[in-house]
C-alpha positions, 0 to 999 in steps of 0.5 A: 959326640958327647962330652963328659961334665964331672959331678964330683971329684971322681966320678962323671957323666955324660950330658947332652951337647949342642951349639944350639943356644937356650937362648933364642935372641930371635931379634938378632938371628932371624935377620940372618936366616932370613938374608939366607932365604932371599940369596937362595931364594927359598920361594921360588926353590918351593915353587921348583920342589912341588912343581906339578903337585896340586895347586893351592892358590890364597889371593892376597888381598891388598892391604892400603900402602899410605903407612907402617904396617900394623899388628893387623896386618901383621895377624893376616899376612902370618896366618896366610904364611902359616897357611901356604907353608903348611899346604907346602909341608903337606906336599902341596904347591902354592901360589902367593902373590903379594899386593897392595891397594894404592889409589884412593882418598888416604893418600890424596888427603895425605899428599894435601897435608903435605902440601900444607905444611909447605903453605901450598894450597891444593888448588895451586897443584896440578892434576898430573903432579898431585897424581905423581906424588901420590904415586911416589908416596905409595911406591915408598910404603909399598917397600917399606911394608914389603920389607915388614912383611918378609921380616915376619917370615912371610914368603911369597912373589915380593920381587914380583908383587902386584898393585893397583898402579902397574899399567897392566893392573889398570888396564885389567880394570879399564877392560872389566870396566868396558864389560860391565857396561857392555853387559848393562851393569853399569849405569848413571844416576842420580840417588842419595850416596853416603857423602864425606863433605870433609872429603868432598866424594861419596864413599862405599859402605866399606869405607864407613864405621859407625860411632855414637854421637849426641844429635839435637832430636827435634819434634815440629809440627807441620801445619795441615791445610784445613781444606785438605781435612774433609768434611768428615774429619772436621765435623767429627773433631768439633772443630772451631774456625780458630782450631789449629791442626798439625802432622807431629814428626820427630828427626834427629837432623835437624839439616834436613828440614829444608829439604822436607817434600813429604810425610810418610805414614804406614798404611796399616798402622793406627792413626789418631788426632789428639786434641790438646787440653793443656794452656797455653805454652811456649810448645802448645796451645790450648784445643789444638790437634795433633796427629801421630801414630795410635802406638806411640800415644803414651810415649809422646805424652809422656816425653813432651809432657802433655798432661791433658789431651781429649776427642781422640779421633781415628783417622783412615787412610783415606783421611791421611792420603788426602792430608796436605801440610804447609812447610813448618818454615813457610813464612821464610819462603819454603811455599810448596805442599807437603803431601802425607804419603803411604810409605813401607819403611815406617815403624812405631818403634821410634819418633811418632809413626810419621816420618819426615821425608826429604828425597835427597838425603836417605835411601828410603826418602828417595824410593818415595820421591822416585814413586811420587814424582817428588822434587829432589832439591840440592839443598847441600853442596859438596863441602856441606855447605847449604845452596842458594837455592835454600831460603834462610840457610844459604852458606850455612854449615849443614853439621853448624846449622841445628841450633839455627833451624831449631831457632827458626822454628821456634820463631815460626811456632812449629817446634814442639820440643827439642832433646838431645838424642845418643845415637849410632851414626855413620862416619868415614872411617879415614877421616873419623868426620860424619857423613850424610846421604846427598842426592849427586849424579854418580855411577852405580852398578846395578844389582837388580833387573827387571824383566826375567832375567835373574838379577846380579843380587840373585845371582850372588845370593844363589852363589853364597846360598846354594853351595859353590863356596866354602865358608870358615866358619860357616856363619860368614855366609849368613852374613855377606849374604844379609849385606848383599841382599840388603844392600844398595845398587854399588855406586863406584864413581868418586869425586877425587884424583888419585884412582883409575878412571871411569873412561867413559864419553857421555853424549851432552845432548841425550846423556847416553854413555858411549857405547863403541867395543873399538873405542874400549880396545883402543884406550885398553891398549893404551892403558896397558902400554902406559898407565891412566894418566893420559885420561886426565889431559886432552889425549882422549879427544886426540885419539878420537876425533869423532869424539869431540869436546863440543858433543861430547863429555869425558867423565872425570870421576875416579872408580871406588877402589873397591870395584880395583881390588875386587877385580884383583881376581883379573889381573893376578888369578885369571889373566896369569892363568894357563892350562897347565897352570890356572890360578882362578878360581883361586882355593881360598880367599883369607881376610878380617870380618870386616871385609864381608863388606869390602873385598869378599863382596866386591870380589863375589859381585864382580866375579858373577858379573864378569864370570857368571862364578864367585872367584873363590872356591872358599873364604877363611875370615879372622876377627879383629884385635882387642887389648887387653880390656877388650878393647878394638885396637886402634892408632887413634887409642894409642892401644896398638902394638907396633910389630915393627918394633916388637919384632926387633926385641923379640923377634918374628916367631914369637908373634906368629907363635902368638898368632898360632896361640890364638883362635882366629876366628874370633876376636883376638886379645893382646897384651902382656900377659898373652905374650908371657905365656907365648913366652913360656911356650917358645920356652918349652918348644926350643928347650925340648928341641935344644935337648934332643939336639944335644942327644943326637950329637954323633949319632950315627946308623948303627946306633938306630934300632928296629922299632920293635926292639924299642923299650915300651916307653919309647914305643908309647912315644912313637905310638903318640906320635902317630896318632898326633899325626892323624889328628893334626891332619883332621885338624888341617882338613887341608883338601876339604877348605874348598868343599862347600858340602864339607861341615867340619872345622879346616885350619884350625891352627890353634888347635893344631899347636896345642896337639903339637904343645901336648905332645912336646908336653907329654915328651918331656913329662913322660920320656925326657925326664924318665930317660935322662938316667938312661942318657946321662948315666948308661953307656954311650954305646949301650942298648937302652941309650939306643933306644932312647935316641932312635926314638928322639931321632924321629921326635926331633924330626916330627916336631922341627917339620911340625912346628916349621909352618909356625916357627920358621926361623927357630925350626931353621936354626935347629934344622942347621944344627941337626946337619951340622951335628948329625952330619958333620956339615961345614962350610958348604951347609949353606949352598947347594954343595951341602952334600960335599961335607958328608962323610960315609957314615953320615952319609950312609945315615942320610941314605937311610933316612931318606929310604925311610922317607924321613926326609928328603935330599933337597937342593938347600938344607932347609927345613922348609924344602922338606915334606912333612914326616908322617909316621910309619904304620909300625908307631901304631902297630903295638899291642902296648897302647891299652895299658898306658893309661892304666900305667900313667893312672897308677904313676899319678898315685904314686907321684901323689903319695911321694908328693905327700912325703916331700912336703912333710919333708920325709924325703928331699926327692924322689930318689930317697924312697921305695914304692910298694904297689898292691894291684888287684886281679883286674890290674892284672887283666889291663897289664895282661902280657905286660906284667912282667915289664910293669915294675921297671916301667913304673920304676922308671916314670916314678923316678924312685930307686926302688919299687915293687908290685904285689900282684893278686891283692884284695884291694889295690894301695901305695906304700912309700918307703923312706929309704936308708940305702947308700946313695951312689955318687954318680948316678944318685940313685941309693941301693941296697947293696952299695957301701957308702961312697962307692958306685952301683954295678951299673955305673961302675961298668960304664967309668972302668969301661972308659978307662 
């Protein structure tokens, strides 16, 4: 139904309609939409509505529950939601199982803090209480970000998520655990681990950032042992009796000094003894030798500011390999030789070309220790404090201790020059602090092997290489395999509480891991039956009484919740797979950049490892969130926006509108003036929505026209529409994300919202507003009116399908008011009883709607339990499509010109003129059989009241006529023939018609 809205005291016309408001107020509706699809459970009506269609399963991977969410975890879980609703629009079904990461350092470390406050220290807790608390802490935010999440329109199983706590969770764990060993993969060592001493436990290097810090950079001379310079080298440097000789290093931590075994050289590299000629000083003293690197001459000369050097000797490598030095701390009783040792990690790029090794504080340095049969000493202790086995230092804080070492090499004479040195340094990303490599037993997955067996490294790079995934954007292959080839064997023990344990009995006598299948059946069933924490008491010997206490040592280390959500794959995918329905591999695996070195690696190596397969068929990546400056988001900043609180004011679909906006696989700016235009562009979709509602306000079947009784503007729009169509479906790619060998671009959602966006556009610029004289002034029930709502009927319908991935609530909203204004439904809209509220001619409306598969008859009136309307072969099917632009370039001249006239305010606006167009032969040929129509398709996109074309001209031209006609009350157009104050033919037909 229409109303009527009176223009003047006489005369009226006929405006659009609906219940549907201009303003959205999202922070109050939603919250209602959203209570309606949990009653009708709109997931699982999705799940029963594609049962049977193609799967398409994206794993979730599990964000950590020790906190409110955050707008990054806003960004991913609306991008997976805009995914899964748009592969269920297209037909497809889904599978979205939401989690969440539970055990781990954050919520121990939090649950300390707590204990604090309340004066209780750690140590006055018991194992099975901290645990307990740790438990009920996450369970709390795991409701508290599960409700966050559906507030954001997010759908998926949240009355049935999964998380690492759940018994049958960790016994999918403990069982890929007992695997992994079985197959060798796992093993016990001792190597230098990235360790937190604020923490007190090695951390993966998914758990470390890295931050610019200022370290005190020491040079030291080691002293040489003269008998171990040869003949040769004395003679050839003239040496006196009294000359001294030195190996040069350079080190920016100073704290492992004391943990010095070796210096490494490059074999083929330059070495040279330098002889210093300057006086004495506090650094040097006059004649004696130095040895550096050839390359890195000029730079130490300069840095430590030699002004005089001579009898430059060559060193071999036969000379370096014989070097022993003593310990530039010797007097304070660090004895042993330090042996000059070939080494391939050394560079000329920094410091002097030798390097200082000490075997339990890097990677490289332990490689050396490993070949050379190095002592590797525990100089650190897990706080970071220095043991007492290290002479002068004992108990000293190492990150307290640069000052004190480099006093106590002064003192010795060994200290050339100090400096301070700005420099990237790993911390732990939780607790901000540095981090430092200690030499510790740990548990580590092997990535390399021996022998012909292809190696788990081997295995992955080949999988990430050779074309079994699908990368988006394809540069993420690049790098994951970069940081798998380059990585190091996986150390998955940690030395806390809260996690799952390494449930392995380890022999006293020999150290050997217990290997027994029935002993990992017995606990597995256990741990399913029960959870963990039976582990953390005596019940393990209980069970087995072979196993006794006295021979035997239960390991009471906790595994890296990497290794848990990397085996999410197990225990969500795999184990709740059947043959009519299997979950694994999953279709798509969708998370931030950073988890190249989290739950994409984690996942890929255990899924080779268990699976001899990656668990995914494909991994879409998203970038991080910048502010406004550019500047990484962070709590810590105070630059972050809580989509809580923003979702309250402004609701959920503009933030996913926003996420839509933008191209994920970069990094992502935030800020006021992003969310203005976001603002702007909600606008403009529930606007142009808002008014075809109002539209098609009682329409009814016999008002819907055959396409090809359509005027030509109205089959431009249905063409439009089907191109869009074509060209969002390319844009999706949806069946080619998991095709390895595809090379284009899938899901690009932001390209997709602007073909929508120019489409509402190109609506509203070229339809909406040339009609509304149509609409507005027309008779209701009139030809050209039916024209004009058959065509909105299918763009109402296109665009609430198209945009409902992305505005869920808003295209909720107007779907309602599509039923309860198109077809008169009431009271039952919101059951599964809609259909009683149908009347014949709306349900003769219905029938045919569906016959056109316009939409479909579903259990609820959602829009979200409808397919996605592709449009008709007829849209396409016109001959019309090769003069538009001819059509459109000459409506831009036209405009341009009665721009011209507004401004030098001849005319107030369009209506007051007249155009004359003059087009030449070849606008004639691009008209062709639509030459007759073009001055009433021009007079309708100019919006003037008059306008004539004069065909076969020299040279095309616009003229503008300043009309003196008389202005027609009710329609304001000005006609020659109407006296003033009186209506034109049109509009008085229609008035008398209505009595």
């Amino acid at each position: 139904m229409v109303f009527f809205i009176t223009m003047s005291t006489s005369y009226s016309v006929s405006l659009p309609k609906t219940h549907f408001p201009m303003k959205g107020d999202l922070g109050l509706r939603e919250p209602f939409i959203l209570e309606w699809w949990q009653n009708i459970g709109l997931y699982a009506r999705i799940r029963d509505l594609r049962k049977g269609r193609p799967l398409k399963v994206l794993a979730d991977g599990p964000p950590y529950a020790n906190g409110p969410i955050h707008l990054g975890h806003a960004l991913n879980k609306i991008l997976k939601d805009t995914v899964n609703r748009l592969n269920v629009m297209h037909g497809f079904d889904i599978d979205f199982v939401p989690g969440w990461d539970c055990h781990g350092l954050p919520i121990e470390a939090q649950m300390e803090k707590e204990y604090l406050k309340k004066g209780i220290s750690k140590r006055e807790v018991s194992l099975q209480t901290l645990r307990a608390d740790c438990q009920a802490f996450a369970e709390r935010w795991i409701q508290e970000q599960s409700l966050a999440m559906q507030r954001l329109g997010v759908i998926g199983q949240f009355d049935a998520p999964y998380n690492t706590m759940k018994a049958h969770f960790e016994a999918c764990v403990v069982q890929a655990l007992f695997e992994l060993l079985q197959k060798e993969f796992i093993y016990q060592g001792t190597r230098p681990v990235l360790w937190s001493c604020t923490e007190q436990t090695a951390l993966a290097e998914a758990e470390v950032e890295y931050k610019d810090v200022t370290s005190l950079a020491l040079y030291v001379r080691f002293p040489i042992q003269k008998n171990t310079l040869g003949c040769e080298l004395l003679h050839s440097c003239s040496a006196a009796e009294n000359s001294s000789f030195s190996v040069l290093i350079w080190t920016t931590t100073p704290w492992s000094l004391p943990g010095n075994r070796a210096i490494c050289y490059h074999p083929e590299l330059s070495y040279e003894a330098l002889q210093i000629e300057d006086e004495d000083s506090l650094m040097w003293k006059k004649g004696e030798w130095v040895i550096v690197a050839q390359d890195r001459v000029p730079f130490i000369q300069k840095t430590l500011g030699i002004k005089n050097y001579s009898n430059v000797f060559a060193l071999t490598e036969e000379n370096l390999r014989r070097i022993r030095c003593f310990h530039p701390l010797r007097a304070l009783g660090y004895t042993f030789d330090v042996p000059l040792l070939p080494a391939s990690h050394v560079t000329c790029d920094i410091g002097t070309g030798l390097v200082h090794t000490a075997p339990a504080h890097g990677p490289e340095d332990f490689a050396v220790g490993l070949k050379y049969q190095l002592e590797v000493p525990e100089t650190i202790l897990p706080d970071g404090t220095f043991s007492c086995c290290v002479p002068a230092f004992a108990g000293i804080n190492m990150w307290k201790s640069e000052e004190v070492i480099k006093d106590a090499l002064e003192k010795e004479g060994t200290l050339a020059f100090s400096h301070p040195y700005l420099h990237s340094y790993p911390h732990s990303w939780r607790s901000k602090t540095p981090l430092c490599y200690r030499a510790t037993p740990q548990w580590f997955i092997r990535l390399d092997k021996k022998g012909h067996e292809e190696s788990l490294r081997n295995k992955a790079l080949r999988s990430i290489e050779e074309g079994q995934v699908s990368w988006h954007p394809k540069s993420s292959a690049h790098r994951l395999a970069n940081m798998v080839r380059n990585r190091p064997d996986w150390c998955i023990s940690r030395q806390r509480a809260w996690g799952i344990p390494l449930m392995f009995f380890v022999n006293k006598k020999t150290g050997a891991c217990l290997n027994d299948p029935l002993v990992f059946k017995k606990l597995y069933e256990r741990v399913l039956k029960e959870g963990v924490n039976f582990w953390f008491t005596d019940a393990p010997f209980h069970m087995f009484p072979d196993i006794s206490a006295q021979d035997w040592i239960k390991v009471e280390d906790i595994m890296d919740v990497w290794l848990e959500s990397g085996l999410t794959y197990r225990a969500v995918l795999k184990e709740c797979s059947t043959e009519l329905q299997p979950l694994w591999p999953a279709w798509a695996y969708f998370e931030g950049s950073d988890q190249h070195r989290g739950w994409f690696q984690s996942s890929l190596l255990t899924g080779i490892a268990l699976e001899e397969r990656p668990p995914f068929r494909s991994v879409l990546t998203h970038g991080f969130l910048l502010d406004s400056s550019g500047e990484k988001q962070s709590k810590s900043k105070g630059n972050g926006i809580d989509p809580v609180e923003f979702v309250k004011e402004h609701g959920a679909d503009l933030l996913r509108l926003w996420v839509a906006h933008e191209d994920y696989e970069k990094d992502i700016r935030v800020g006021d003036e992003v969310f203005a235009r976001v603002k702007d562009m909600y606008k403009k979709y529930r606007n142009t929505l808002r008014f075809m509602l109002g539209v098609l306000q009682g329409i009814g079947v016999e008002n819907i026209l055959p396409i090809h009784q359509l005027d030509f503007l109205s089959r431009r729009v249905l063409y439009t529409l089907f191109r869009a169509h074509q060209e969002l479906l390319e844009t999706l790619s949806l069946e080619k994300v998991a095709q390895a060998d595809f090379q284009g671009r899938c899901l690009n959602i932001q390209y997709f919202l602007k073909s929508v966006m120019q489409v509402c556009t190109d609506l509203s610029v070229f339809y909406l507003d040339v009609k509304k004289d149509v609409l507005y002034c027309d008779a209701l029930d009139s030809f050209s009116r039916n024209q004009v709502r058959t065509t909105l009927l299918y763009c109402f319908i296109f665009l609430c399908k198209h945009l409902a991935p992305i505005l869920p609530f808003t295209t909720e909203e107007a779907w309602t008011i599509f039923g309860k204004e198109v077809f008169g439904l009431g009271s039952f809209i919101s059951t599964r009883e809609w259909k009683k509220d149908l009347q014949s001619n709306t349900g003769t409306l219905l029938n045919w709607l569906k016959e056109e598969e316009v939409l479909q008859e579903c259990a609820y009136w959602s829009v979200h339990l409808q397919d996605i309307f592709s449009p008709p072969a007829c849209f396409a099917d016109w001959d019309g499509a090769g003069c538009v632009e001819h059509i459109l370039s000459i409506r831009g001249q036209v405009t341009e010109a009665l721009e011209s006239y507004r401004k030098n305010k001849e005319i107030k606006g369009s209506l007051d003129a007249g155009v004359q167009i003059y087009l030449t032969q070849k606008d004639e040929g691009i008209a062709g059989k639509y030459k007759e129509c073009y001055e009433k398709i021009l007079l309708e996109l100019c919006l003037t009241s008059d306008l004539k074309i004069f065909w076969d001209q020299d040279s095309p031209a616009i003229k503008i006529d300043v009309l003196s006609w008389h202005k027609c009350p009710r329609c304001w157009k000005k006609y020659k023939d109407v006296q003033e104050g009186h209506l034109c033919t049109r509009c008085k037909e229609v008035v008398e018609s209505c009595g």
